[in-house]
Backbone as XML, in Angstrom:
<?xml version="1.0"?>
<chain id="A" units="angstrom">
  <residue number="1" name="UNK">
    <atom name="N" x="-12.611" y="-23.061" z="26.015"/>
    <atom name="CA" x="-12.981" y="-21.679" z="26.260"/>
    <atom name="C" x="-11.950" y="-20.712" z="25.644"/>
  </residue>
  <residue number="2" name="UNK">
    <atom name="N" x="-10.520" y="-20.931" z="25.760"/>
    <atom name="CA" x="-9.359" y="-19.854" z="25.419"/>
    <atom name="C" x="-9.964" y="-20.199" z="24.086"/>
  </residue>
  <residue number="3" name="UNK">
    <atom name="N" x="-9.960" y="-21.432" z="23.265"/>
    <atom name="CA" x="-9.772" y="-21.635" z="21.843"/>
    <atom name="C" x="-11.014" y="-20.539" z="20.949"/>
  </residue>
  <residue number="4" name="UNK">
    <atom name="N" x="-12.123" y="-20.763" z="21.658"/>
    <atom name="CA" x="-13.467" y="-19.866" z="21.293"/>
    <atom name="C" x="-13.083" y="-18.634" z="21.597"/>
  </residue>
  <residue number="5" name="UNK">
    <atom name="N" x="-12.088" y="-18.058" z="22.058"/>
    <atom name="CA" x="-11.975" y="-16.238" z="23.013"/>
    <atom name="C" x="-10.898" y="-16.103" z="21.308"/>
  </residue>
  <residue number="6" name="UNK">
    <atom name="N" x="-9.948" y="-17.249" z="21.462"/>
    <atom name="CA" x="-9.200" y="-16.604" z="20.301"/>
    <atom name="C" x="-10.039" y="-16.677" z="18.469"/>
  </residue>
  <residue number="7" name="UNK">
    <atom name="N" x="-10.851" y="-17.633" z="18.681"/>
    <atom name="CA" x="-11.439" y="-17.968" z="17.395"/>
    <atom name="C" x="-12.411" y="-16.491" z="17.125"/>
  </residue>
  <residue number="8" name="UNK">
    <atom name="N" x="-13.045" y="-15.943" z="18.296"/>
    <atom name="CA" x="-14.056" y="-14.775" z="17.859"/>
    <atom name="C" x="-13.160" y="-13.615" z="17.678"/>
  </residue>
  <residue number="9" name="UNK">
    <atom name="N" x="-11.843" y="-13.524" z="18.743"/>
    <atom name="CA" x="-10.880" y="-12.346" z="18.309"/>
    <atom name="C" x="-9.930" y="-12.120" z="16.585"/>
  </residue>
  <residue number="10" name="UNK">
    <atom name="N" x="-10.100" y="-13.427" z="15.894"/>
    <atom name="CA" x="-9.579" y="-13.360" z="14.538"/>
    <atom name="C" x="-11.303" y="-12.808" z="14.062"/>
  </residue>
  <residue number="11" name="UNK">
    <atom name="N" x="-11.886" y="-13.012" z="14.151"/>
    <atom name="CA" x="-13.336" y="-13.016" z="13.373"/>
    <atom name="C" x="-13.770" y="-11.179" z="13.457"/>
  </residue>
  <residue number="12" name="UNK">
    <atom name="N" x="-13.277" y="-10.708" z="15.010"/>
    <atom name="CA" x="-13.456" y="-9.546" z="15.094"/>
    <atom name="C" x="-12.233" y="-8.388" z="14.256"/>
  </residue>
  <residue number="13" name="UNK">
    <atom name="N" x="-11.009" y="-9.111" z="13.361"/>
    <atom name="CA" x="-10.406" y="-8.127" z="13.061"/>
    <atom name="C" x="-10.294" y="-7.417" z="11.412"/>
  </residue>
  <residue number="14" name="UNK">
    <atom name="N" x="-9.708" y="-6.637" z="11.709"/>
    <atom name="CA" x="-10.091" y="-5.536" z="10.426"/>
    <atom name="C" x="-9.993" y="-5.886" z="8.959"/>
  </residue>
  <residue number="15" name="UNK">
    <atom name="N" x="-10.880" y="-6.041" z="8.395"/>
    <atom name="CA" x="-10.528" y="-6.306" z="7.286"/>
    <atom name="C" x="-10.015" y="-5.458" z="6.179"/>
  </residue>
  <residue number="16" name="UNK">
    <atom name="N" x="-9.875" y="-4.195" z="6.686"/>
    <atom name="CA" x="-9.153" y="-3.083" z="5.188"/>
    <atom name="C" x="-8.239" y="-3.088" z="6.078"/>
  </residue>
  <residue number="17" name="UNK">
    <atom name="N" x="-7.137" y="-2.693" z="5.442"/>
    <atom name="CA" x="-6.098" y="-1.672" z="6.191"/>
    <atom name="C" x="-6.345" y="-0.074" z="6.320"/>
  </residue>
  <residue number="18" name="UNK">
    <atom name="N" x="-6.100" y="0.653" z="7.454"/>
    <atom name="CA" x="-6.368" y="2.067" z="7.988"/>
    <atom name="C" x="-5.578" y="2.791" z="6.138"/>
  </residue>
  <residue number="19" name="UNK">
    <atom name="N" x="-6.162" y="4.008" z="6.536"/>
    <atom name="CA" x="-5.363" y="4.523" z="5.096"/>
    <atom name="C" x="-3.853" y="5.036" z="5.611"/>
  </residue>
  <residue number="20" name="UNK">
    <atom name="N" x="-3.632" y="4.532" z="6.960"/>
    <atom name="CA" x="-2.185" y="5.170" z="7.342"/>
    <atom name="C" x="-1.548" y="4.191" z="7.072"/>
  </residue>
  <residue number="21" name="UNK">
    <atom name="N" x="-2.061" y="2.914" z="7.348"/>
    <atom name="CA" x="-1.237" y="1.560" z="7.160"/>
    <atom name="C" x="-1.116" y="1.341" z="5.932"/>
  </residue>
  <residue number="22" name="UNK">
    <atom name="N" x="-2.171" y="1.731" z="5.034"/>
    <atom name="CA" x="-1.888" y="1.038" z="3.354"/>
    <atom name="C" x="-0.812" y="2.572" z="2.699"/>
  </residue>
  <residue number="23" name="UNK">
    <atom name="N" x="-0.574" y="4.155" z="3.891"/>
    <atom name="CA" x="0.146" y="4.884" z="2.944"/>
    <atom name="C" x="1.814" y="4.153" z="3.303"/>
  </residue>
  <residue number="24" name="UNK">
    <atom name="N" x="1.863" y="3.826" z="4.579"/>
    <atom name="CA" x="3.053" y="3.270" z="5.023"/>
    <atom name="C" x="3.605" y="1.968" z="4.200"/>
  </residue>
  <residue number="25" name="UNK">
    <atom name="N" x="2.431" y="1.504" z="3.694"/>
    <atom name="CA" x="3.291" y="-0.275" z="3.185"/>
    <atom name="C" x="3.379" y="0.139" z="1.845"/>
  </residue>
  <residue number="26" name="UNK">
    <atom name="N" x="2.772" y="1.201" z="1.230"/>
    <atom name="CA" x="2.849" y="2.115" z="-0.044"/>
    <atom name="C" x="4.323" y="2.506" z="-0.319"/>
  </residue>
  <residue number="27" name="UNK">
    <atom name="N" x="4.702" y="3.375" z="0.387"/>
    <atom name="CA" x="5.644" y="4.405" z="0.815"/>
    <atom name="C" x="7.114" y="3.297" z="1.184"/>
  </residue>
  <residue number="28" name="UNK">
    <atom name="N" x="6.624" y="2.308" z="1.487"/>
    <atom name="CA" x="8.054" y="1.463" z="2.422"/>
    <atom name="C" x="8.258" y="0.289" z="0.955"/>
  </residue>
  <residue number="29" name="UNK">
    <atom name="N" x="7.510" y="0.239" z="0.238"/>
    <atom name="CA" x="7.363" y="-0.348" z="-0.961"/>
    <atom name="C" x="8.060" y="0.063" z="-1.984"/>
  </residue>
  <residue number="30" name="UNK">
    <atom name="N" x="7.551" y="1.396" z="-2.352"/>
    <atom name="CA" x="8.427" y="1.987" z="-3.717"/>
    <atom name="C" x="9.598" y="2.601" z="-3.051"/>
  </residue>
  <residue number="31" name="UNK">
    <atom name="N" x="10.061" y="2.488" z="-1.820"/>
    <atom name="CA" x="11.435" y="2.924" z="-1.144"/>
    <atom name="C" x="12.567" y="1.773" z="-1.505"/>
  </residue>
  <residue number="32" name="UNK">
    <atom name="N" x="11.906" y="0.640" z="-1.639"/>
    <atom name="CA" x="12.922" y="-0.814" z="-1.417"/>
    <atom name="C" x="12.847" y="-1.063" z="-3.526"/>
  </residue>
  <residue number="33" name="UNK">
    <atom name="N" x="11.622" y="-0.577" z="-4.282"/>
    <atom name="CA" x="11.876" y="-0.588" z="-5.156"/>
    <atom name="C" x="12.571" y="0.129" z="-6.367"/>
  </residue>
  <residue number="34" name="UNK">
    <atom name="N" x="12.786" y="1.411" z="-5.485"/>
    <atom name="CA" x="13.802" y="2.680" z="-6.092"/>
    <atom name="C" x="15.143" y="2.388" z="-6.138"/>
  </residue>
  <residue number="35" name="UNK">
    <atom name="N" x="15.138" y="1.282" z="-5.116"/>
    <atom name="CA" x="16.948" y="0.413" z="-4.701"/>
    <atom name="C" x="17.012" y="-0.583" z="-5.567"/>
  </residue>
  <residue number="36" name="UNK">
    <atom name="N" x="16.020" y="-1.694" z="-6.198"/>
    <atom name="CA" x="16.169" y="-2.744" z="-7.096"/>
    <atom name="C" x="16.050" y="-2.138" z="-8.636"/>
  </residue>
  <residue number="37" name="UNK">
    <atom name="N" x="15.477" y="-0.763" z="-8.719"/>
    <atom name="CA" x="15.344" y="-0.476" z="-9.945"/>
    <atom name="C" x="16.080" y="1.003" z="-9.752"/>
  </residue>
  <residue number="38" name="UNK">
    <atom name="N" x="17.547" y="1.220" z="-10.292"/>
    <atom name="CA" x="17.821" y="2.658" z="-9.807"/>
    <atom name="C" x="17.621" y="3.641" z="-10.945"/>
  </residue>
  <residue number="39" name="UNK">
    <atom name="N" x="17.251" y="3.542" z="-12.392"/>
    <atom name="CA" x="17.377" y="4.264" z="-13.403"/>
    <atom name="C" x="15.326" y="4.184" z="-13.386"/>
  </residue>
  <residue number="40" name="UNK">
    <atom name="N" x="14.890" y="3.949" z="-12.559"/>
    <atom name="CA" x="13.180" y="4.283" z="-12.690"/>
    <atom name="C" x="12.932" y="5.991" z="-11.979"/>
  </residue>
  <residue number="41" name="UNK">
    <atom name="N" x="12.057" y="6.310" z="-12.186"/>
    <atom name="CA" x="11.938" y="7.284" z="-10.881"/>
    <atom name="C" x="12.144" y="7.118" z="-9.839"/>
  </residue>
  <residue number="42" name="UNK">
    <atom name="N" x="11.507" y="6.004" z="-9.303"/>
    <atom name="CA" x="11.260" y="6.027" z="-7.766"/>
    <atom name="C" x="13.254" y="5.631" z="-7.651"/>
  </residue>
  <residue number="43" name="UNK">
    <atom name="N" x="13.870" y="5.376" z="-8.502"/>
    <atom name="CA" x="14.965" y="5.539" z="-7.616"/>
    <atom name="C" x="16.065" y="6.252" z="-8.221"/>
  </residue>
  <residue number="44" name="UNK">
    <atom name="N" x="15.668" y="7.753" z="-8.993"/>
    <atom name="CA" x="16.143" y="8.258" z="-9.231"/>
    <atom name="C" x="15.591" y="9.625" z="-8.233"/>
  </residue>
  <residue number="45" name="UNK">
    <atom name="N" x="14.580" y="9.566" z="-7.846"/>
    <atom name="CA" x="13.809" y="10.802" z="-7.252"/>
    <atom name="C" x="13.810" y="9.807" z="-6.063"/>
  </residue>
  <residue number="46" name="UNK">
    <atom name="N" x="13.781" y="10.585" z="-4.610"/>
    <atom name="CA" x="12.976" y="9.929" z="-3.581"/>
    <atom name="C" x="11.988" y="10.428" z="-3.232"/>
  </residue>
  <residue number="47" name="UNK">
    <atom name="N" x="10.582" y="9.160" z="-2.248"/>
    <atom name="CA" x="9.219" y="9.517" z="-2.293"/>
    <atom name="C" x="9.081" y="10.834" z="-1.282"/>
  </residue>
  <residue number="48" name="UNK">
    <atom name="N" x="8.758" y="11.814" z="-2.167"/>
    <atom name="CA" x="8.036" y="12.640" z="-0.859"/>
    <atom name="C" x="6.629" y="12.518" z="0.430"/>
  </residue>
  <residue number="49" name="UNK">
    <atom name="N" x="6.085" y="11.781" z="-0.530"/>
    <atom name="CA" x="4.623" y="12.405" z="0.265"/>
    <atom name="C" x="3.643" y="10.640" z="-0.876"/>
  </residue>
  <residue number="50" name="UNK">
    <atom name="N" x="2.628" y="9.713" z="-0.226"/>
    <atom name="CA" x="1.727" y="9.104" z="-0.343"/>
    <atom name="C" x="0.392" y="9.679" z="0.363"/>
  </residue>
  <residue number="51" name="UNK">
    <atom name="N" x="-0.448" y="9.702" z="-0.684"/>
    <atom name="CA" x="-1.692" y="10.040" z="-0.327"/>
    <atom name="C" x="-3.019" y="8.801" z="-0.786"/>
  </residue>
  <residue number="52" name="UNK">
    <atom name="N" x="-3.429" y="8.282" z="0.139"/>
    <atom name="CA" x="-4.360" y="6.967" z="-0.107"/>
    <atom name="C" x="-5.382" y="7.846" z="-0.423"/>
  </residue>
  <residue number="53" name="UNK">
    <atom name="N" x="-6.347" y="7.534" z="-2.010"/>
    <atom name="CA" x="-7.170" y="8.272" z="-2.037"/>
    <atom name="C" x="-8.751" y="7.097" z="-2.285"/>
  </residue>
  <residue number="54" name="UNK">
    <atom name="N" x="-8.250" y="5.854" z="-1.855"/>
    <atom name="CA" x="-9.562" y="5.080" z="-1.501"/>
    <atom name="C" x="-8.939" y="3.634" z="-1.606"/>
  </residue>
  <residue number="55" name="UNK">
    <atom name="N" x="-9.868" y="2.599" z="-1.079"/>
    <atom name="CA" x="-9.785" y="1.252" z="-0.544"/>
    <atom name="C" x="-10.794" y="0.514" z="-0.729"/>
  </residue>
  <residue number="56" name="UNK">
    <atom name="N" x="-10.728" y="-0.317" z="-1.361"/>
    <atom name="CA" x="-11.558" y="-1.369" z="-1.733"/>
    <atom name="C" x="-11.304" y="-2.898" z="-0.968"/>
  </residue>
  <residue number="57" name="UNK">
    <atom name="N" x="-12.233" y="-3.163" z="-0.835"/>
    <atom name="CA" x="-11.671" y="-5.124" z="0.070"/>
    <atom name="C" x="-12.053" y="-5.762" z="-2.001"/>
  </residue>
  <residue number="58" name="UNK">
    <atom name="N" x="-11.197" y="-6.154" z="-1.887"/>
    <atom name="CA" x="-11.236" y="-7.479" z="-3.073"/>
    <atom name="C" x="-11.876" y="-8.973" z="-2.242"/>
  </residue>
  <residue number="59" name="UNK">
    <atom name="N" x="-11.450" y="-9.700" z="-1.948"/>
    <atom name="CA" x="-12.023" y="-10.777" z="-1.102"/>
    <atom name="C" x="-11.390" y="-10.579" z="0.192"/>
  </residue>
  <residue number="60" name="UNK">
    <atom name="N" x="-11.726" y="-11.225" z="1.235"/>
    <atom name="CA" x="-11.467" y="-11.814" z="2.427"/>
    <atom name="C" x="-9.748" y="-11.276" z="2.610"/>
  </residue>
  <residue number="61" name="UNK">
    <atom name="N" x="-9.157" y="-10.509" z="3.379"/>
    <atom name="CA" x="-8.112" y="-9.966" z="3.805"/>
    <atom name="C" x="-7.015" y="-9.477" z="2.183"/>
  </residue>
  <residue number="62" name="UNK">
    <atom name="N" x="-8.118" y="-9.188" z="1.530"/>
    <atom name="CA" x="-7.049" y="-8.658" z="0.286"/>
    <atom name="C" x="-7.780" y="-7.601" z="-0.115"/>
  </residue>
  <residue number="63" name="UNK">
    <atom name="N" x="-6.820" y="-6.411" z="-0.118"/>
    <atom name="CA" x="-7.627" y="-5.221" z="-0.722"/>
    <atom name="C" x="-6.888" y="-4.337" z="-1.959"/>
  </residue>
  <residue number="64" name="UNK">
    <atom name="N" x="-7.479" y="-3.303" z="-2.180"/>
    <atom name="CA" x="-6.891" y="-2.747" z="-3.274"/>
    <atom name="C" x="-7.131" y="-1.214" z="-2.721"/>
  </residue>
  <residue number="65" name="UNK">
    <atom name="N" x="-5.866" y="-0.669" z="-2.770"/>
    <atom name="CA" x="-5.833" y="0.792" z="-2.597"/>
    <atom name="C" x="-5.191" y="1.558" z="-3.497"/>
  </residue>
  <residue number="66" name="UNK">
    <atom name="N" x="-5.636" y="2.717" z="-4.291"/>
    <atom name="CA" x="-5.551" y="3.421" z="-5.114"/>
    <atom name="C" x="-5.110" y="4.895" z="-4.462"/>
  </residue>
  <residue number="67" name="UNK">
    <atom name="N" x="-3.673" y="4.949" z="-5.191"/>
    <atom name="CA" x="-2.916" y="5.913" z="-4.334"/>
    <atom name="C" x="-2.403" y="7.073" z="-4.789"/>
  </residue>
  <residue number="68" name="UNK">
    <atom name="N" x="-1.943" y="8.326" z="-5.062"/>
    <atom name="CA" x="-1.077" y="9.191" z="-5.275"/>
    <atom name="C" x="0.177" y="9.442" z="-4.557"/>
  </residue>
  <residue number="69" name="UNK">
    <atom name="N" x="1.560" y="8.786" z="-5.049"/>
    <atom name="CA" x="2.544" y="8.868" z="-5.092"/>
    <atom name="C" x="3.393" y="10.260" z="-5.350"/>
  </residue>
  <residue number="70" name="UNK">
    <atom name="N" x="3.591" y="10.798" z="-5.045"/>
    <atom name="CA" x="4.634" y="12.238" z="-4.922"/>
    <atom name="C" x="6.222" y="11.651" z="-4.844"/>
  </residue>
  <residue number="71" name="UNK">
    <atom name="N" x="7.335" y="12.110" z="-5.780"/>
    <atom name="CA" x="8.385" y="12.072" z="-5.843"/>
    <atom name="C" x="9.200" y="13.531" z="-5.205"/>
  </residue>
  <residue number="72" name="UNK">
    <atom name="N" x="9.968" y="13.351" z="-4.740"/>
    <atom name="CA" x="10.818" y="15.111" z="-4.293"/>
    <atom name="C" x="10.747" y="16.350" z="-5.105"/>
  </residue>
  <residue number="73" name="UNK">
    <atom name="N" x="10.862" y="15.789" z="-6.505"/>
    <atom name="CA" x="11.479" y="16.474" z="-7.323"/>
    <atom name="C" x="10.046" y="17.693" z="-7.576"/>
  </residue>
  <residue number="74" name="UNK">
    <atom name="N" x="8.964" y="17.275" z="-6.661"/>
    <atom name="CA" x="7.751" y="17.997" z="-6.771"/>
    <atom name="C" x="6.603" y="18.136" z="-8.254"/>
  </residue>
  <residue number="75" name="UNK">
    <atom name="N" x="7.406" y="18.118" z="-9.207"/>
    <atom name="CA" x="6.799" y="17.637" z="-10.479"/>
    <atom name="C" x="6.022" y="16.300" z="-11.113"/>
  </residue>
  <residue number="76" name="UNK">
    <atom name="N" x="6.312" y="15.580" z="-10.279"/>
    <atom name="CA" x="6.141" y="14.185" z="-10.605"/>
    <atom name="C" x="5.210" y="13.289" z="-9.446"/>
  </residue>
  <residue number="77" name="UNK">
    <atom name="N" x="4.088" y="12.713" z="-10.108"/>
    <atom name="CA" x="3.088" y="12.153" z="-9.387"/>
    <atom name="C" x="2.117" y="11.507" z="-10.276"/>
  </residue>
  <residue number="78" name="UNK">
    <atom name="N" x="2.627" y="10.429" z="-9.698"/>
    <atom name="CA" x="2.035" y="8.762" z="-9.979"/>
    <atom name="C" x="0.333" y="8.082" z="-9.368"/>
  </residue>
  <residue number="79" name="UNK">
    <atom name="N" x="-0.072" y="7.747" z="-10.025"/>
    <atom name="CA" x="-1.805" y="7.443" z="-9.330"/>
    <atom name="C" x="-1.389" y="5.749" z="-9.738"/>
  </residue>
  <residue number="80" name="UNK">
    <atom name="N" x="-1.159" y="5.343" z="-9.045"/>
    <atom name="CA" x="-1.119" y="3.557" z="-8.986"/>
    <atom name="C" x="-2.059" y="2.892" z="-8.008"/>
  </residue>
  <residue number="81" name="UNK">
    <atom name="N" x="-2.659" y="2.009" z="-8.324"/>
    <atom name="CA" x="-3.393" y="0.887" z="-8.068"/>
    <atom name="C" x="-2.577" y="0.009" z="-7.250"/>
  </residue>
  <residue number="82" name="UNK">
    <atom name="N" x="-2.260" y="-0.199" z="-5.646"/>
    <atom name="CA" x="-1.618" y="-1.576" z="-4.959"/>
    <atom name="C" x="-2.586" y="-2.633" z="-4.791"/>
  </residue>
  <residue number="83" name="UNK">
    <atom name="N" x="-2.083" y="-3.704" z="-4.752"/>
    <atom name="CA" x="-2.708" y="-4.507" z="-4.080"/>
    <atom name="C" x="-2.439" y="-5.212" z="-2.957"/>
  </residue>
  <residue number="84" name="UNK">
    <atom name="N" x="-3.075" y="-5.334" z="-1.802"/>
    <atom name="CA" x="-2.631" y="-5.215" z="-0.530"/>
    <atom name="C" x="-3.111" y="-6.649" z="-0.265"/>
  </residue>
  <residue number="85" name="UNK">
    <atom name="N" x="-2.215" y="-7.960" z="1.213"/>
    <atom name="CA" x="-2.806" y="-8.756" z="1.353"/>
    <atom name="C" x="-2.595" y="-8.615" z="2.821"/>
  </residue>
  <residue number="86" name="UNK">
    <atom name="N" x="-3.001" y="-9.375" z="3.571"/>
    <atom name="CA" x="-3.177" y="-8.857" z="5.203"/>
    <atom name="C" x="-2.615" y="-10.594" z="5.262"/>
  </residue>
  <residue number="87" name="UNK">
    <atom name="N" x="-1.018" y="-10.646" z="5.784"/>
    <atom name="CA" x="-0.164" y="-11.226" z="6.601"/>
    <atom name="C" x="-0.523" y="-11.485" z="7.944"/>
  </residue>
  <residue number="88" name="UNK">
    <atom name="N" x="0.279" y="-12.508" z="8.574"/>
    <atom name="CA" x="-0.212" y="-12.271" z="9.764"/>
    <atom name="C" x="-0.523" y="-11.421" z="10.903"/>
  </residue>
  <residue number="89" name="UNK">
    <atom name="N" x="0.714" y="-10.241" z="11.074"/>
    <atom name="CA" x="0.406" y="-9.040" z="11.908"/>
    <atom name="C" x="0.634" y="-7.988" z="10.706"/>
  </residue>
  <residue number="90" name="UNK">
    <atom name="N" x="0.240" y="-8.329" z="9.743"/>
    <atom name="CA" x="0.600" y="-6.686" z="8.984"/>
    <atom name="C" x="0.105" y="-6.980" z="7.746"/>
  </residue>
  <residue number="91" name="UNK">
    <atom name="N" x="-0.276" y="-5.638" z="7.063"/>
    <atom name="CA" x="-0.700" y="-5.465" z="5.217"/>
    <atom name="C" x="0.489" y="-5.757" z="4.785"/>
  </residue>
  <residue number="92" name="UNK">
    <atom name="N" x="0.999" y="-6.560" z="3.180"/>
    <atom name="CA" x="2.044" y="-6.521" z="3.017"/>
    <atom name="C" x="1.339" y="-6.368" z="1.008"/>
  </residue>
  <residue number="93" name="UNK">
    <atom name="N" x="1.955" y="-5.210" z="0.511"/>
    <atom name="CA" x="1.949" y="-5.117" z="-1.050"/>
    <atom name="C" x="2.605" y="-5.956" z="-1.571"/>
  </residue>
  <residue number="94" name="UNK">
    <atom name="N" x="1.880" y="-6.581" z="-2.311"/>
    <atom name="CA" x="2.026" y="-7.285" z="-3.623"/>
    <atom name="C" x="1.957" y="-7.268" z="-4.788"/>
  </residue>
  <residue number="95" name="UNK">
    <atom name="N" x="1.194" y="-6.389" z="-5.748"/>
    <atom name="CA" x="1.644" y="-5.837" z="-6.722"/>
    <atom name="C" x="0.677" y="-4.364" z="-6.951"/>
  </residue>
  <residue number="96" name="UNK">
    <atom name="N" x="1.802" y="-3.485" z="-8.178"/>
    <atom name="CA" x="1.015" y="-2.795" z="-8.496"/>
    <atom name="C" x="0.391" y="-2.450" z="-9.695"/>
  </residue>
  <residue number="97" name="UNK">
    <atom name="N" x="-0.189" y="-1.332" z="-9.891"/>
    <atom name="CA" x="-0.086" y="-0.849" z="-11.407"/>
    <atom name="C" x="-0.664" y="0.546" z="-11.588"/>
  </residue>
  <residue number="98" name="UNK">
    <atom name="N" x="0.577" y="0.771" z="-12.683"/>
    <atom name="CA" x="0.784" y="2.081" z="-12.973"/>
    <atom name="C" x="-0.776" y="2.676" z="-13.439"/>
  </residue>
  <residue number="99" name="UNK">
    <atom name="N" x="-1.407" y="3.869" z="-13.239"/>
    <atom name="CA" x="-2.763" y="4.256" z="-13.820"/>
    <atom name="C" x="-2.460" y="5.765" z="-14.252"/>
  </residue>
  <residue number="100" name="UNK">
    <atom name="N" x="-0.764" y="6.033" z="-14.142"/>
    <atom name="CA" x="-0.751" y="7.193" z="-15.119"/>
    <atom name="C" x="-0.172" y="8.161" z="-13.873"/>
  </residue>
  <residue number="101" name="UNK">
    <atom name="N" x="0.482" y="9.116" z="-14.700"/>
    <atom name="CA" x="1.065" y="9.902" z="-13.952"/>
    <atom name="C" x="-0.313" y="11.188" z="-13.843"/>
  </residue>
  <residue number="102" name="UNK">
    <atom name="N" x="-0.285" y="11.986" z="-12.759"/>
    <atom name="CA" x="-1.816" y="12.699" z="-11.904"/>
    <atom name="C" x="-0.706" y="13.873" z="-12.599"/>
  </residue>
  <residue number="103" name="UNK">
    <atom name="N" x="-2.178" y="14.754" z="-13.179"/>
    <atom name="CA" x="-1.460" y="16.370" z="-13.629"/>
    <atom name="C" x="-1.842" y="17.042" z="-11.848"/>
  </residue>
</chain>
């Protein structure tokens, strides 16, 4: 009985991430990559502002969210493509790609 309560509670859970969760794993992403890469933008500028501007499921707990990136410096804004995979308690990015800096 527990095994069937937990088997329908995985079956019942979300398969996108909220657009708060994919701006957060966005945002906590190019923060840790502004530190491994310091002569890029992201770690010459820090992120101001992520704006998720849509979400796609690719297969079964993997999605793709297409984002606008804002740097401080207010001039500068990035439209990248993540790709998101759903970990055990959390979305975790895995790669991205650049689709051009947004006038």
């Amino acid at each position: 009985m527990i095994v069937m309560l937990a088997l329908s509670l995985g079956a019942c859970a979300q398969r996108l991430p909220s657009p708060n969760s994919a701006q957060g794993v966005i945002k906590s992403y190019f923060k840790s990559y502004g530190k491994k890469f310091e002569n890029s933008d992201f770690g010459e500028h820090k992120i101001d502002e992520v704006e998720v501007s849509e979400i796609v499921e690719l297969q079964h707990d993997i999605a793709r969210a297409t984002a606008y990136v804002s740097l401080d410096d207010g001039e500068i804004v990035y439209q990248v493509g993540a790709t998101l995979v759903k970990k055990t308690f959390r979305w975790k990015m895995t790669s991205w790609e650049n689709l051009g800096k947004a006038e």
